[in-house]
N, C-alpha and C positions, 0 to 999 in steps of 0.2 A: 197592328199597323194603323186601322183606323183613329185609332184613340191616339196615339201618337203624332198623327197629322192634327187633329182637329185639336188636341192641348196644345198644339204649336200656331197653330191657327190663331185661337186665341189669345195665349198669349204676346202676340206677334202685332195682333189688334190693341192689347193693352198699352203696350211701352212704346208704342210708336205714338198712340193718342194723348200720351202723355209728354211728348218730348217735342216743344218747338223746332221746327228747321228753318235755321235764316236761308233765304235766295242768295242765290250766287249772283243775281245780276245788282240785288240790293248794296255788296257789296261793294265790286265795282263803280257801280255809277256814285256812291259817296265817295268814292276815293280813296277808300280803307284797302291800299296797295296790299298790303302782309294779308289779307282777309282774302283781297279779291285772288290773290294767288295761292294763296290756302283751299281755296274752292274751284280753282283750274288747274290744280299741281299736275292733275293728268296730261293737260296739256302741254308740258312743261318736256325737253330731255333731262331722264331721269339719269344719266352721271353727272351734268351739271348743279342736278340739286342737291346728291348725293356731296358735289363739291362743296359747294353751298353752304351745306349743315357740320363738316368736318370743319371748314373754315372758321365758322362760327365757334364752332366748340372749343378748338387750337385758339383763337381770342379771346376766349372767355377764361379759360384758364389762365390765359397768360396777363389777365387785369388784374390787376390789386387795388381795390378800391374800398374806399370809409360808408361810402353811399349806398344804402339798401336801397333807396327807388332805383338806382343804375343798376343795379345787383337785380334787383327784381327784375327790371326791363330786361336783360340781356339775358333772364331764364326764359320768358315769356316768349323772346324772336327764338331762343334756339327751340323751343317745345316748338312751334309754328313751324320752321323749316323741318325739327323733325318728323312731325308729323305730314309735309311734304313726300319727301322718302318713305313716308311706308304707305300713302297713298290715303290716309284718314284726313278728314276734317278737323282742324282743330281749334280749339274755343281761344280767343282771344280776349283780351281783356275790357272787350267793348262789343262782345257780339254773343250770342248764347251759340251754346252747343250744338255741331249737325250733323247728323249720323253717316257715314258712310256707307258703301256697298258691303262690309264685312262685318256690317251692325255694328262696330265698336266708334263711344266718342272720347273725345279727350276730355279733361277738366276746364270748365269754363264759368265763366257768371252765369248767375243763374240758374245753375245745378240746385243749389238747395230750395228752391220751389219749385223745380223738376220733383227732387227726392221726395220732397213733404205733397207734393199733387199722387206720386206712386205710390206714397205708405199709403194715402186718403184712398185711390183706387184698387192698389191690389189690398188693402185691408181690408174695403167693404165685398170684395170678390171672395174675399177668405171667409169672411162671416159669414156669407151667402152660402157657399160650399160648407161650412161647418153645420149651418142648421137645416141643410137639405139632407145632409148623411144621418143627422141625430133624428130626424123625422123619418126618413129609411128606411132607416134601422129598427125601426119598431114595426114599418111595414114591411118589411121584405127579409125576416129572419134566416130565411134559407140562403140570401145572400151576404147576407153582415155578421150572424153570429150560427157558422152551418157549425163549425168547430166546435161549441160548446153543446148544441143542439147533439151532433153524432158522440157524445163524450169523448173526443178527440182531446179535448183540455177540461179544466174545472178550475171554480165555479163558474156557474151561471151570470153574464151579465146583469148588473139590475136592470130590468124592463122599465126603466125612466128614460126622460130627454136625454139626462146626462151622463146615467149610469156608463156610459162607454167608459168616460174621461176615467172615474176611478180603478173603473177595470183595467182601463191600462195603466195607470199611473202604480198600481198596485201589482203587477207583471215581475216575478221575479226571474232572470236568466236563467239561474241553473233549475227551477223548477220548470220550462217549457221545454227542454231541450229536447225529453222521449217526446215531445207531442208536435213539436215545428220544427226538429233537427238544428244543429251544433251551428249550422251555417245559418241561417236566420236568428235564431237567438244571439250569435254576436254581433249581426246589426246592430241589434241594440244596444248590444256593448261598446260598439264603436261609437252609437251616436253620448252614450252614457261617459266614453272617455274625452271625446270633442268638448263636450261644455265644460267639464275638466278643467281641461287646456283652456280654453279660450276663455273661462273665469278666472286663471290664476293669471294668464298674459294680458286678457284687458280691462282689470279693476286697476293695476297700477298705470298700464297707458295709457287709459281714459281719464283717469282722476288724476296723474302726475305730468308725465309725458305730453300729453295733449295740452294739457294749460300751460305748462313751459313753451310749448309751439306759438300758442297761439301770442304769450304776452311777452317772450323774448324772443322771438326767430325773428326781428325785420320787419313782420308786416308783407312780406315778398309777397302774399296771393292778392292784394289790392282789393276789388272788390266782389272776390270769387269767398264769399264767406263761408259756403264748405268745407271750404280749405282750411281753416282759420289753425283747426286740431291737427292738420296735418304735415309732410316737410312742403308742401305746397306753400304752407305759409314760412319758412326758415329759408334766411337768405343764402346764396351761398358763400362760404367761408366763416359758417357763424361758427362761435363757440359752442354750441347744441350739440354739433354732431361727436363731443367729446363725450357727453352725455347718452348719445345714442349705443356709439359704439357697444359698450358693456352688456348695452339691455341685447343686443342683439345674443351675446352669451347667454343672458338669463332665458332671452326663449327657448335657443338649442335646448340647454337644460333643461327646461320642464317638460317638451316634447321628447325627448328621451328618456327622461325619467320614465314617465306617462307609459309611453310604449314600452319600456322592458316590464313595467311592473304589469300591465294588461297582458302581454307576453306570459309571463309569469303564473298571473292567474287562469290565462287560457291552457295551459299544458294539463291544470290539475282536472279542468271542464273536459279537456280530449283525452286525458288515460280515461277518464270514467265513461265517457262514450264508448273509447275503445274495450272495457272494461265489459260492460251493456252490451255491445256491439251483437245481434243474432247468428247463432250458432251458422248459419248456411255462411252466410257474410265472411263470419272470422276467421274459419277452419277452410277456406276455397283459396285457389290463388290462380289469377290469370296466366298462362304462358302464349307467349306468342315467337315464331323462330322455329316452330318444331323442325328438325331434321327428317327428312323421308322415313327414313327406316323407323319412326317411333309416331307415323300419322295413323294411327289410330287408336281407339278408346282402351284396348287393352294393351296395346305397347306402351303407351304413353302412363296409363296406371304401373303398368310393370316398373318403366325404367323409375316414378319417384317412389317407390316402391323402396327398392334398390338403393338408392342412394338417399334415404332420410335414416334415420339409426333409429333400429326398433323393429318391430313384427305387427302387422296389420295398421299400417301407416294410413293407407290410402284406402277412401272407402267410393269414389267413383269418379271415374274420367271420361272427360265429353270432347272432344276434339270437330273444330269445328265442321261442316258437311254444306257440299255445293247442294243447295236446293234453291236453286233458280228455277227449274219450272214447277217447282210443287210451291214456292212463293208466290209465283204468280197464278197457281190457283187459287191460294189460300187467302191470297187478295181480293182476289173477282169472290170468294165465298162469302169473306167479310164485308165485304162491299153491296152486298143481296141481302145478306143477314140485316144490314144495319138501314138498307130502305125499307125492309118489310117491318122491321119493328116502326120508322118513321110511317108508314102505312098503317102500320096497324093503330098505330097511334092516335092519328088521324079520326079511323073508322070509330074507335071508343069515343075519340073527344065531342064527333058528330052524332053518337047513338046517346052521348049524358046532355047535348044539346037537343035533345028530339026530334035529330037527324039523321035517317038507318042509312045514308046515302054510304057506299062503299068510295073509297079516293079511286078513281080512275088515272090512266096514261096513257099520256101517246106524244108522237112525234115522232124521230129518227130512229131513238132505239127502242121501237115497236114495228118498223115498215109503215110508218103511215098511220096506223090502225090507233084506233082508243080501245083500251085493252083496263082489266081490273088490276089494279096493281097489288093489291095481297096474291091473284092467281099468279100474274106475271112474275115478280121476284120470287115466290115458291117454288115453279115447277126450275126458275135455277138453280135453287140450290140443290132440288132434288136431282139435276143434270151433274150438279160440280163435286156434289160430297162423294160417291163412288171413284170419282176420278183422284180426288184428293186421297182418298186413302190408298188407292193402286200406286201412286207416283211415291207418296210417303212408306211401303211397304219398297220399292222397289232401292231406296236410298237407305233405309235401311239396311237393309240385305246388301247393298255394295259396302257399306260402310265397315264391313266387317273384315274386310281385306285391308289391307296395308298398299295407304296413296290413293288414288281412283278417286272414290267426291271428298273424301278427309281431307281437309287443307291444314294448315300449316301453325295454325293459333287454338287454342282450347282453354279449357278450366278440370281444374283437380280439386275433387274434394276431398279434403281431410278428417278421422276422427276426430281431432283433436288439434288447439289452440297452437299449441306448441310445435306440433308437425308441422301445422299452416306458414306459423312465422319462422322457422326453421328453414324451412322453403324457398319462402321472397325473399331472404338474404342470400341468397345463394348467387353468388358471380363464378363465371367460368367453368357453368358446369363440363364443357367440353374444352377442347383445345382450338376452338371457334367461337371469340366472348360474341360474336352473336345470337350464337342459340342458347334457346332456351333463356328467353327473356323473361325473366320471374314477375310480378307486379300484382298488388290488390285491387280487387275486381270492385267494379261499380255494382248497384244494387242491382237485380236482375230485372225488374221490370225499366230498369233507366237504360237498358242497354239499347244500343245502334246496331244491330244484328250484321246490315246492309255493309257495315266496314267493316266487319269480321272476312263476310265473303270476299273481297276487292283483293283484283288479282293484284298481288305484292310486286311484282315484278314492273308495274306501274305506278308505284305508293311514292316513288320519288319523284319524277315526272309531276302528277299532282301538287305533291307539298310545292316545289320550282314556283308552277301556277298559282300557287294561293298567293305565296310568299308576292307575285309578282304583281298581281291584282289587288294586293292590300297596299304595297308600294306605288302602284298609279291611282288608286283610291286618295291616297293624302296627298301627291302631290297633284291630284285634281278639285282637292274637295273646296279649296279659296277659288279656284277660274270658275269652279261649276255655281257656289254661291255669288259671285259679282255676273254671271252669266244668267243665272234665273233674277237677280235682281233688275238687273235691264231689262230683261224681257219683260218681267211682272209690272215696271213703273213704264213699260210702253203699251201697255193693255187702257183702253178706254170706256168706262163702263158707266162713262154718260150720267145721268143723276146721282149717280153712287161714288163718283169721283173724288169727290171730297174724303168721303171715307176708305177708299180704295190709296192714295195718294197717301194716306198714314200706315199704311199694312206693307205696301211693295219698297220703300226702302231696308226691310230689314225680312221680306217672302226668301229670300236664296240662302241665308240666315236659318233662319228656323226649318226649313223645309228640309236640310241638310241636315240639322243636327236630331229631328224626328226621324229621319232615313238612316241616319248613320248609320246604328247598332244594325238594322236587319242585311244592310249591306254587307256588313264583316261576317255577320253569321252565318249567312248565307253563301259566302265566301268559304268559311273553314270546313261548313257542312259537306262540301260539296269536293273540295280541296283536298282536305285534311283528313289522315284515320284519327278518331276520336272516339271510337270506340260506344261513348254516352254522352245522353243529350247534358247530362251536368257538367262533364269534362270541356265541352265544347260551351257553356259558359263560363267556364273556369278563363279557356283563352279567350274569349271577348273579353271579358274585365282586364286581360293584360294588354293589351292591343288598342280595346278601346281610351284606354286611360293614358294611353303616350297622344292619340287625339285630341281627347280632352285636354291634356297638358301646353299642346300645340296650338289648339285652335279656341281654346278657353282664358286658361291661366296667362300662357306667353301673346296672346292674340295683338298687344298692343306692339309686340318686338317684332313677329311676323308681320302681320301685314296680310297683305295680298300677295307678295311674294315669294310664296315661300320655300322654293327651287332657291331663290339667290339665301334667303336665312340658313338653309341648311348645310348650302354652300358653305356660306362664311364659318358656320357650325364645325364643321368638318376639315376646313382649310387653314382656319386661321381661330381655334378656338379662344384664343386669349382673348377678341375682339369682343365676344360675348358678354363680359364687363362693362363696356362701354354701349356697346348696345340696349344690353337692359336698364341701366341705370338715365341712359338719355329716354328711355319712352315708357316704362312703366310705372317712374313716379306718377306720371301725366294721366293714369289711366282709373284713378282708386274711384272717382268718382262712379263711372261704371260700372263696376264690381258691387258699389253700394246697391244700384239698384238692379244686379244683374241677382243678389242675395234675394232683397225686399218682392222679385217678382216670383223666386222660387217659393215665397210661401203660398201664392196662387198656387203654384203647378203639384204644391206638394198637396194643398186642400183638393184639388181637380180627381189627384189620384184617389183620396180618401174617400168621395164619393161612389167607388166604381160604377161610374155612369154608365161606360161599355159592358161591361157584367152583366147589368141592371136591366141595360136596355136587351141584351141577348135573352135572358130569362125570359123578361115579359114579350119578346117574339116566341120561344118555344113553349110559353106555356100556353098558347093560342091551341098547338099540339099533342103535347105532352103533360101526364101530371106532374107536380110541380118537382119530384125527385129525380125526374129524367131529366125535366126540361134544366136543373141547377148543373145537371152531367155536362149539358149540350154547352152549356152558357159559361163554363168553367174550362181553361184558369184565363186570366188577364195575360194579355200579349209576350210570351215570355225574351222576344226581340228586344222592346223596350225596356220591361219591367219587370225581367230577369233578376236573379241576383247577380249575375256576373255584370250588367248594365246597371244594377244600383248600385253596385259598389264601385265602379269605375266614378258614377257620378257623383255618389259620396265622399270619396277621400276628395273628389276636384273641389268640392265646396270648402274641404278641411285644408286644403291646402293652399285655396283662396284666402283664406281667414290666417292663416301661418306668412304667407308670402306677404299679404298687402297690410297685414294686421300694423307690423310698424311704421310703415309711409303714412296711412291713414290709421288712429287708433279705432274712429267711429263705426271700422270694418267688424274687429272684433266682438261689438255690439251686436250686428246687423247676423254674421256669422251663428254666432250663442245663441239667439231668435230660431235659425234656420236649424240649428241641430235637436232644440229644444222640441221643433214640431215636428221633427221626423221620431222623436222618440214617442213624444204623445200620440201622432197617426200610429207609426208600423207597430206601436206596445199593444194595437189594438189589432189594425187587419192582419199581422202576420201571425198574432197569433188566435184568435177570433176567424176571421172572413176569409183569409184564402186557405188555395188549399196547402196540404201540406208538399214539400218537393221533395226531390233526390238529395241525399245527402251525402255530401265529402266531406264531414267532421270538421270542417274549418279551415279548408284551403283556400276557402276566399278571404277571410279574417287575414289569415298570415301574409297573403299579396297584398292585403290593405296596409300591413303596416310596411312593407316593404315599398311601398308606393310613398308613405309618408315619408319614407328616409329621403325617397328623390325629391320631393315637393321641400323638405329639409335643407337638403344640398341647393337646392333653388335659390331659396330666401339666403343661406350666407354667399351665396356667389352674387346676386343683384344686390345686396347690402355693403359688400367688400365693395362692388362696382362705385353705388351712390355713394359713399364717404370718398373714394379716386377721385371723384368726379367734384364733387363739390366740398368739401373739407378743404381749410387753409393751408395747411400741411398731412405727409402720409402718416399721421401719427393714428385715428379714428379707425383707416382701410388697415395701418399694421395691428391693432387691435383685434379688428374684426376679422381678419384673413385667417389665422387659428381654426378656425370655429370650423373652413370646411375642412378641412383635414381631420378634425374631432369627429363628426359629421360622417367620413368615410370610414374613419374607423369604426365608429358607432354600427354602420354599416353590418359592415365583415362581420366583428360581435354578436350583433344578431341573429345573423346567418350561421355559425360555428357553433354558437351557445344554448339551444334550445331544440331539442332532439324530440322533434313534437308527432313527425309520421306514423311511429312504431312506439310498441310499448317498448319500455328497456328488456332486457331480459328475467333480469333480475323481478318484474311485476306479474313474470308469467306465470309462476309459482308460487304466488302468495294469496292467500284466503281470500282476500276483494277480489282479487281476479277468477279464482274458482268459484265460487260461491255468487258471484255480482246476477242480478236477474236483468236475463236476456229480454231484449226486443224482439217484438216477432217481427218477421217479412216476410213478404210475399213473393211467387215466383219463383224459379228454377233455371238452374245455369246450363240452360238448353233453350237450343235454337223453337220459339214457338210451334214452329210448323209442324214441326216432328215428334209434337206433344200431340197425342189423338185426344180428341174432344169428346 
C-alpha cells in the first residue's frame, strides 16, 4: 500500500510539473468568452449546456460547407461546449491545455511541448530507475536474483551492469513455466503478443494514414501541431474518412487473428501443465454442498467411492471441521512462536555486534513491567502448546460422528488422474443439482481455510454486501476524486506552494487510483467465499478492469458524472455513439502522455525500492535469509497479478481504441509493452517470489477483456464516421465490424476447451508418463496438522 501511494505521489508530481494551467481569471479578463466559460462551466446549469452542445451538434451536421477553416471552427466550439458537459477544461485554439478535477485534458496548442517536456522528464526518471536497479542488483542479490540463487530457474544472471537485459531478453515462455507458473509466464506472452498488434496496426498508420491526415484532412487542428497525424487534423466531411473506414476492418482483423492464434498456442502450454500438474493437485477435487448424512471423512470417502466405476477409487477424504477455538489458539501460538524467533534474532544479531544485551519488553502486554522477551514469549508457548493439543484431540474425536463440527465442504483424494477427473465432471449427482458441487482445488498452501469454515447459511447475505459496496465504490470513486482534489488545492503549505499547486489538481486522481485495487480486495476478502488468496485475484482482475475501463479508457465520455453516463448507458444505449464519438476524439493527446508516464511507473516498479527498503530494515535483525522472508513478496493489492493484468490489457486497449484517431498512440503504446517485457522477462522470473498458480485463468480474462476493449473501438469508430463523414457510407462500412466482433466473441468462448484435459489426453503416454511437480502442503485444515 505504501509503495503504491508514494508511485502515485510521484508520479502525480511529474505530469502536473510538466503541464501548464492557464487561470481562469486570465481568461476572462481578455475576453476569451468560449475560454472564460470553459473554465466556469461549473458554474453554469448543466441542462442548459447540456442544451447548448446538442444544438451545436444538430447544426453542425446540418452545414454543408466547402470551407475547412469554418469546418474547423465549428469542431473547435462543439469540443469546448462538449467538454462543458462533462465538466473538463478544454483546450482551445488559443490557450493551452488545463487539467481538470478528474485529471483528464482535452487536445490543445501546445500539447506537443507538453509531450516532448514529459518524454525529456519521465525519460530521464527512467534512466535513473534503470541504473539504480542495474547497480542493485549486483548489491543486493538476495533481492534481484533470489530465484536463480535458490536454483528456482537457470542460468545464472551474468554478474555485469547489464547482464540483467540479456537475461531477460533471452527468457523463453515455455522454458519458466515449472519455475514462475503458467500464470506469470503468459504475461509475458501478452506483453510478446501486444507489440505484435501494435507493429502490424501502426507501421502502416504511422507511415500511411498519419501523412494522409496530416497533408489531406483540412488542416482542421490549426495550430495544435500534435494533431497534425491525427483525425484532429481531418475536417469534417472529408474524403479520409472513406479511407478510414476499411482500416478499421484491418485492425478487428489482426487483433483477432493475434488472439485465436495466442489462444491456440496457450492450450498446447495448459494440457502440458496440466499434464506436469503434482500428483496431490491432479487426483484431489474440492466438494462443497455436502448433504448431512455424508458430513464426514468416511461417509464422504464411501459415497465417491460408490459412485466412480472401479475398486479402490478413493484413497482419502477430509471434510471440513469447526475449529474455531483451536484456531484461535493456534494463532496466539504462531504469534509467540514468531516474536521469539524476532527475539531471538535480535539477541544473536546483538552478541555478532559485541552486545550480549538480551531484547527486553514491557508496556501493556507485560502489566507495566520490563520483562526479558525470549523468557516472556516462551513460558507462552509453553502455556498454549498443551492446550492446543487437548482442543485438537478433542475435534478430532468429534469429527468422527456424522454432522457435529464437520461442515459441509471438503476434499477427496483420488488414486488416480482419471478418477479425479471423472469426478469434477460429475452434475447431478443427487436429485438436488446443488449438492455436491464438484470443482478443482487451489494449491494447498493458497488456500483461505477461514471461508471454508463461514457459516453457509450467511454466504448470500455476504455476497448482497460486496456486490453492494463495489457498486457504491464506482459510483463514488469520480465525487471522492473531485472531493480530495478541492480539499488538497485548499491545503496551504506556505514556501512550498509553488510546488504543492502543481501536485493537488490531479492528488484525488492518483490517490484513488493507488487505493483502488486494495479497496475491492478487501471488499471480496471480506464479502465473498473465495476459497484462495489466487482466486480472489482472479476476481479483482475482472472488476477491477470494468474500472479501469470506466475511469481510464472512457474517462473523457464519463466525466465526473458518472450516475447520469450510466444512466444514459442503460436507458438509452444507442446514445453511446454519439457520446463517444463527440469527446474522445478530443482526448488522444492524454493518453499520449498518460502511455509516456507509464514508463516511469513501470522503471519505479523495476527497482523494488519497497522490497529493498524492508530488507535493509530487517537485516538490522535478522540474517539476511530471514530478513529476504520478512521483506518478501511486494504488495499483492497493487502488484498482484490479477491488478497487473487488469492494468495491462487497459494499456492494450488504449493503444487498440485511440490507435486510429491518433496513429502516434500506437508508437508510444509499442514503447509501453516493449518495457514491460524487458522489466517482468527479468523480476518475474529472477526477483520475485514465485505465486499460486491457476494455469492461466488470468491469460484467458485477458483476452476476453480484449474482445470488450475490441467492441469499444468499432462502436466509437461506427460513432466518429456518424458524426462527421459527408454521408452514411464510411459508419455503413464500419457498423459490420461490431457484430463480427460479437461473434468473434461467442467463438472464442465455445471453441477452446482449455480448463480440462479432453478425455481422450488421459490415457495417452505424455499424460502417464509426464514428470510431475512437486507441492507442497496437504488438503487439511492446518490446525489439525500436529507439529
Amino acid at each position: 500500500m505504501v509503495r503504491s501511494g508514494l508511485s502515485a505521489l510521484i508520479a502525480a508530481i511529474c505530469i502536473a510539473a510538466s503541464t501548464a494551467a492557464a487561470p481562469i481569471e486570465d481568461a476572462c479578463a481578455t475576453g476569451e468568452v468560449a475560454s472564460c466559460i470553459a473554465a466556469r462551466g461549473g458554474e453554469r446549469d448543466e441542462v442548459q449546456l447540456l442544451q447548448e452542445r446538442l444544438s451545436l451538434n444538430s447544426r453542425l451536421h446540418r452545414t454543408q460547407t466547402a470551407d475547412a477553416h469554418v469546418a474547423a471552427s465549428e469542431v473547435n466550439a462543439s469540443q469546448k461546449l462538449d467538454s462543458i458537459d462533462l465538466g473538463i477544461v478544454a483546450a482551445t485554439t488559443t490557450s493551452t491545455t488545463t487539467e481538470s478535477a478528474d485529471g483528464l485534458t482535452l487536445n490543445g496548442v501546445g500539447d506537443l511541448v507538453t509531450l516532448l517536456s514529459g518524454i525529456a522528464m519521465y525519460g530521464f526518471l527512467t534512466i535513473c530507475c534503470v541504473l539504480f536497479f542495474s547497480y542493485a542488483r549486483l548489491s543486493y542479490p538476495m533481492i534481484y536474483t533470489y530465484n536463480a540463487m535458490s536454483g528456482l530457474v537457470d542460468p545464472m544472471p551474468a554478474d555485469t551492469m547489464w547482464g540483467w537485459v540479456r537475461a531477460s531478453m533471452n527468457v523463453k515462455v515455455e522454458e519458466v513455466i515449472d519455475s514462475i507458473g503458467l500464470d506469470q509466464a503468459m504475461m509475458l506472452e501478452f506483453s510478446n503478443m501486444m507489440m505484435r498488434i501494435l507493429a502490424t496496426i501502426g507501421i502502416p498508420m504511422i507511415f500511411v494514414i498519419g501523412p494522409m491526415n496530416c497533408a489531406f484532412g483540412g488542416n482542421a487542428a490549426g495550430e495544435d501541431h500534435l494533431s497534425y497525424l491525427s483525425f484532429g487534423n481531418v475536417e469534417f466531411y472529408s474524403w479520409l474518412y472513406w479511407v478510414h473506414a476499411p482500416c478499421v476492418w484491418g485492425v478487428v482483423f489482426v487483433v483477432q487473428i493475434n488472439i485465436f492464434s495466442a489462444q491456440r498456442r496457450f492450450l498446447r502450454l495448459r494440457y502440458e501443465w496440466l499434464r506436469k500438474m503434482a500428483n496431490l493437485r491432479a487426483n484431489t477435487v474440492m466438494v462443497d454442498n455436502i448433504p448431512e448424512e455424508f458430513q464426514s471423512d468416511a461417509k464422504l470417502g464411501e459415497f465417491f467411492e460408490r459412485i466412480i466405476p472401479g475398486d479402490k477409487n478413493v484413497k482419502v477424504a477430509h471434510v471440513t471441521k469447526d475449529t474455531t477455538h483451536l484456531l484461535h489458539l493456534v494463532t496466539e501460538l504462531k504469534q509467540a512462536e514468531d516474536e521469539l524467533q524476532k527475539a531471538n534474532g535480535m539477541f544473536e544479531k546483538n552478541k555478532a555486534d559485541g552486545n550480549g544485551r538480551r531484547p527486553r519488553l514491557g508496556g501493556i502486554c507485560c502489566g507495566g513491567r520490563d520483562v526479558d522477551s525470549i523468557d516472556y514469549y516462551t513460558k507462552i508457548i509453553e502455556d498454549l502448546r498443551p492446550k492446543v493439543e487437548e482442543e485438537r484431540k478433542r475435534v478430532l474425536t468429534e469429527a468422527e460422528k456424522v454432522g457435529g463440527v464437520n461442515l459441509n465442504n471438503g476434499f477427496v483424494v483420488f488414486n488416480d488422474l482419471t478418477s479425479a477427473q471423472v469426478a469434477v465432471r460429475l452434475t447431478g449427482i443427487t436429485e438436488d443439482y446443488t449438492d455436491f458441487i464438484v470443482e478443482d482445488p487451489p494449491e494447498p498452501l493458497d488456500i483461505q481455510w477461514a471461508d471454508f469454515t463461514q457459516d453457509p447459511t450467511a454466504r448470500q447475505g455476504r455476497t448482497i454486501l460486496g456486490y453492494a459496496l463495489t457498486a457504491a465504490l464506482f459510483f463514488a470513486y469520480m465525487p471522492l476524486v473531485v472531493t480530495i482534489t478541492n480539499v488538497a488545492e485548499l491545503v496551504d503549505l506556505g514556501p512550498l506552494e509553488s510546488v504543492w499547486s502543481s501536485v493537488a489538481p490531479t492528488a484525488g486522481l492518483q490517490i484513488m487510483v493507488a487505493f483502488l485495487p486494495t479497496f475491492l480486495i478487501h471488499i471480496y476478502k471480506h464479502c465473498f467465499t473465495l476459497r484462495a488468496a489466487a482466486w480472489a485475484q482472479h476476481k479483482l482482475q475482472s472488476w477491477y478492469f470494468w474500472f479501469q475501463m470506466f475511469f481510464v479508457v472512457l474517462l473523457a465520455a464519463v466525466g465526473t458524472n458518472v450516475a447520469a453516463f450510466t444512466e444514459a448507458l442503460f436507458t438509452d444505449p444507442f446514445s453511446m455513439f454519439g457520446v463517444l464519438a463527440d469527446t474522445m476524439p478530443y482526448a488522444t493527446h492524454y493518453y499520449m502522455n498518460y502511455l509516456v508516464l507509464s514508463w516511469l511507473s513501470q522503471s519505479m516498479v523495476l527497482t523494488r525500492y519497497v522490497v529493498l527498503s524492508k530488507f535493509k530494515f530487517f537485516s538490522q535483525i535478522f540474517e539476511e535469509e530471514e530478513a529476504r522472508k520478512w521483506a518478501e513478496p511486494e504488495d499483492q493489492d497493487y502488484y498482484g497479478i490479477g491488478s497487473r493484468s487488469a492494468q495491462w490489457v487497459t494499456f492494450a486497449i488504449v493503444g487498440i481504441v485511440y490507435g486510429t484517431l491518433s496513429p502516434p498512440i500506437c508508437f508510444f503504446c509499442f514503447i509501453t509493452f516493449a518495457l514491460k517485457r524487458l522489466y517482468f522477462g527479468y523480476l518475474l522470473v529472477f526477483a520475485e517470489t514465485k505465486k499460486p498458480d491457476l494455469g492461466g485463468a488470468f491469460w484467458v480474462m485477458i483476452l476476453r477483456h480484449m474482445f470488450v476493449g475490441l467492441l469499444l473501438y468499432t462502436i466509437l469508430m461506427t460513432g466518429v464516421f456518424y458524426r462527421r463523414a459527408a454521408n452514411s457510407g464510411p459508419m455503413l462500412i464500419c457498423l459490420p465490424s461490431m457484430f463480427y466482433v460479437i461473434w468473434s466473441m461467442q467463438r472464442f468462448q465455445s471453441s477452446f476447451q482449455w480448463e480440462k484435459l479432453p478425455f481422450k489426453e488421459l490415457t495417452e503416454e505424455s499424460t502417464m508418463d509426464a514428470e510431475k511437480r512437486t507441492l507442497d502442503g496437504r488438503y487439511l485444515q492446518p490446525e489439525l496438522i500436529a507439529s
